[in-house]
N, C-alpha and C positions, 0 to 999 in steps of 0.2 A: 832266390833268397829274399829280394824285397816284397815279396807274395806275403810267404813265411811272416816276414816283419809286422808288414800289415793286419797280418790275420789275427795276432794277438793286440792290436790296436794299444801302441806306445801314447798315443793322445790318451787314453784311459787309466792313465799308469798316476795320475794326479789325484784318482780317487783314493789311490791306498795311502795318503799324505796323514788320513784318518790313524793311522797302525802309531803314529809318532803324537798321539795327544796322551794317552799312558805316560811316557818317554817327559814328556814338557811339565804337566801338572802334577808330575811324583816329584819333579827339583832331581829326577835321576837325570838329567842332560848333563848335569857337569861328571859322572863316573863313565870314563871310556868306555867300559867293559859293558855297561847297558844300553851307549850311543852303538858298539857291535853290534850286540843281540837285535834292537833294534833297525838295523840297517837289514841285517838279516832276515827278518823278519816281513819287510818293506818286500825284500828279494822272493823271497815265497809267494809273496802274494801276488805278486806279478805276474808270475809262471801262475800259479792259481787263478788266476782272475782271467789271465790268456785260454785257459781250460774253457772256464765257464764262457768267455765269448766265441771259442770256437763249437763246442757245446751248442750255445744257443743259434750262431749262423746254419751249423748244419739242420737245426732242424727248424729255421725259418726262412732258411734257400728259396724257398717259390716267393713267399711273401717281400724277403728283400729285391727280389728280381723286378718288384713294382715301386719300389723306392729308389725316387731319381737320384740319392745318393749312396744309399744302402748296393745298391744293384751295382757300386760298382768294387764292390769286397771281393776279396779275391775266390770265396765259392760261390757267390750268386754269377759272378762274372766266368766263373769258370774256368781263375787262372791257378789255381789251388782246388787236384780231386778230394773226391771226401773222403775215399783211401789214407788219402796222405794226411787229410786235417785230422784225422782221428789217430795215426799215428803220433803227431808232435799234440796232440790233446794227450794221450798217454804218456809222452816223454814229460814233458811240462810236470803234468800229476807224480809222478816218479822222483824228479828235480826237485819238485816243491814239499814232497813228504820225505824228503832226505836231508835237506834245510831243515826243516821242520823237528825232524828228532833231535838236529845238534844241537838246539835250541834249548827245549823241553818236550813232555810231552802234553800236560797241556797244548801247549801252542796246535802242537798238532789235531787232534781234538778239534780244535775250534775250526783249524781248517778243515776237517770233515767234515764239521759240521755245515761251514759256508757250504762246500763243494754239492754237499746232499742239497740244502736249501736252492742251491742254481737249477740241482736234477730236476727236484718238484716242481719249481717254476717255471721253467722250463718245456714242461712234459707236460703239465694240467694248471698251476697256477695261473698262469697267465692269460689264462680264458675267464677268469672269475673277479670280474669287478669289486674293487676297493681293494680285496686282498693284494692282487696283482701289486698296486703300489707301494703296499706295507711288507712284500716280501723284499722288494726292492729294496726297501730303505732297510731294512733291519741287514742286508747286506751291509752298507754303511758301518750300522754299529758293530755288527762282529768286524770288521777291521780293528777298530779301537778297542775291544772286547782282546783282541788277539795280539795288539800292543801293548797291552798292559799283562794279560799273563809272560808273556815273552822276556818281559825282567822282573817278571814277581812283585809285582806291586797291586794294588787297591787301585781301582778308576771310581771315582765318583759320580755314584747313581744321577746326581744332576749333569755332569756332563754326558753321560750314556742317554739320558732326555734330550739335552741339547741335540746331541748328533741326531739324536733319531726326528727330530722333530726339521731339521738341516735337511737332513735328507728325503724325510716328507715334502720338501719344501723343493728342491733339485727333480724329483722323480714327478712330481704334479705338473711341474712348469714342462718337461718336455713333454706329457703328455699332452699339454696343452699345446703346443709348439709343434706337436704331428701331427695334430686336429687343425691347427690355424696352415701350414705348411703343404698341407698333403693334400686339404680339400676334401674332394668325392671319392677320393683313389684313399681317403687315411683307413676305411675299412678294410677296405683289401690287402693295405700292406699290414695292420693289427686291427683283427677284429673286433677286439673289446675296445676299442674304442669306438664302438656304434654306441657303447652302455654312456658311453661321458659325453659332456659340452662343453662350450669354453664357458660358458658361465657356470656350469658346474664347479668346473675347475679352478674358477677365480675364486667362487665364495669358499673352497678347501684352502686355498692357497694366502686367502684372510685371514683364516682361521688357524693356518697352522704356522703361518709368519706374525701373528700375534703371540701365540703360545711360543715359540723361538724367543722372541726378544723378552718376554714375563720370566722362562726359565732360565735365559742367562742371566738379570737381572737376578733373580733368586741366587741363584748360582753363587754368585760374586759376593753377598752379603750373607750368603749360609754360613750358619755359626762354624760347623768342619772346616768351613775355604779360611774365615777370619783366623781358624783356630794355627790350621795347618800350614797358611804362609805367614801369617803372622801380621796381616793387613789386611785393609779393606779397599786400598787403592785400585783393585780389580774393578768395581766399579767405572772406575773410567774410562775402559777401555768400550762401554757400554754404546758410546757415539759410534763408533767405527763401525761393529755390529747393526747398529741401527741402519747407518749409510749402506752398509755392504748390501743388508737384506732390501731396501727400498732402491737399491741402484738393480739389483738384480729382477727385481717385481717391475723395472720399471725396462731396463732391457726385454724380459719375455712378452713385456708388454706392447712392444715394438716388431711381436716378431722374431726374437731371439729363444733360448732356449732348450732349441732341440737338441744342441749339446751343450750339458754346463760344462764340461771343463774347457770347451774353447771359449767361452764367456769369459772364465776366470784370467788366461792367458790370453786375451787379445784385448779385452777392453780396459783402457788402461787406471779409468778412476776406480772399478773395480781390482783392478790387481793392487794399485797402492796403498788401497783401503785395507785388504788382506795383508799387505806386508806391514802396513805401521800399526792396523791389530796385532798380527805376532811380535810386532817387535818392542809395542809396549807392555806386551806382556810379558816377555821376556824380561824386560829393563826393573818389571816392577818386582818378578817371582827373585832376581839375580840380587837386584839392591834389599833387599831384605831376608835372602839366605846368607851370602857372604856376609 
């Protein structure tokens, strides 16, 4: 059973946190009934996303068996057959498009859509330089894409940039983090990464942590966000963003990386940074709905 656990990587469960930005910037967090759909929603994606990693171990078994941490997953390692992983891949899928209907059917949708996008990437994407990271990250956004149909609401084209531009920014640094990490051996465990450099990957990750911090900044003072919370106090939360992005550039910089969501949960100026951004955000959307 803790095979099983592992195999859908509960560490990875921090990425669908994306499904609840819908939920926060509609002001729907104060009606129960869209905190449910919501949580529900969260629930799918889990079982989903459990898919798409079982999915992708099976079919990068040899290559993780050369990753000194990868190699120790429960099918590279051989404590979970592929029999079995591809059973609870179908169970999971089942789980998740049954959540899925009670929901809406949108919602659903979108999770076929993610799941198809995993197959591609999966199967032929991820041999193809540049793309590979832009399917990644558009993973990202359909979470949020999938939070917000889920209670029927409008997500804002600028935050659907922000994410996607977040997520550019997550999917770079560990590519760069299994090039700094892995050495000689980072081809053999992904081969496209013979296409990239770390300097490659630093001038993208300039690039695309510059554009992040322009498009919240935008974000905050777009006339819809002034219109629709009814301030402009958004704005301020713009430091926090600023620190989170440069504490994070400066972790991968060190070395870290190769997995963001143990960055987010272990390092702790980063974690506090993330909480007193939600929470002043929270403090600013609440004092001027109420």
């Amino acid at each position: 059973m803790k095979n099983i656990i592992i195999l859908i990587r509960p560490q990875q469960w921090i990425k669908n946190v994306f499904i609840f930005a819908g939920l926060i910037f509609s002001l729907q967090f104060v009606h129960w009934h869209s905190i449910v759909k919501s949580l529900l929603a969260f629930i799918a994606f889990v079982f989903l996303s459990g898919t798409a990693y079982i999915l992708n171990d099976l079919i990068d078994c040899r290559e993780d068996q050369l990753h000194p941490a990868k190699s120790k997953r429960p099918i590279a390692a051989g404590k979970v057959t592929k029999n079995t992983a591809i059973f609870i891949a179908v169970f999971l899928t089942v789980v998740s498009a049954f959540i899925a209907v009670l929901i809406n059917w949108s919602f659903l949708i979108v999770g076929a859509v993610y799941l198809i996008l995993i197959i591609i990437y999966s199967s032929a994407v991820k041999k193809v330089v540049i793309l590979d990271i832009i399917f990644v990250a558009f993973g990202y956004v359909l979470r949020a894409i999938a939070g917000a149909v889920a209670i029927n609401v409008n997500i804002s084209s600028w935050l659907l940039l922000c994410t996607m531009l977040l997520a550019l920014l997550l999917v770079i640094s560990k590519r760069r983090a299994e090039i700094h990490f892995l050495g000689e051996v980072a081809t053999k465990h992904r081969p496209i990464l013979a296409q990239y450099s770390v300097r490659l990957l630093d001038q993208m990750n300039t690039i695309v942590a510059s554009a992040c911090v322009i498009a919240y900044c935008l974000y905050t003072l777009a006339y819809e966000t002034v219109t629709k919370f009814a301030t402009r106090d958004l704005i301020f939360t713009v430091p926090f963003v600023i620190f989170g992005i440069f504490r994070y550039l400066y972790l991968v910089g060190q070395g870290g990386g190769d997995m963001p969501e143990r960055l987010l949960l272990y390092d702790r100026p980063l974690l506090i940074c993330v909480l007193l951004w939600a929470g002043s955000c929270l403090y600013i959307l609440l004092r001027n709905y109420l």
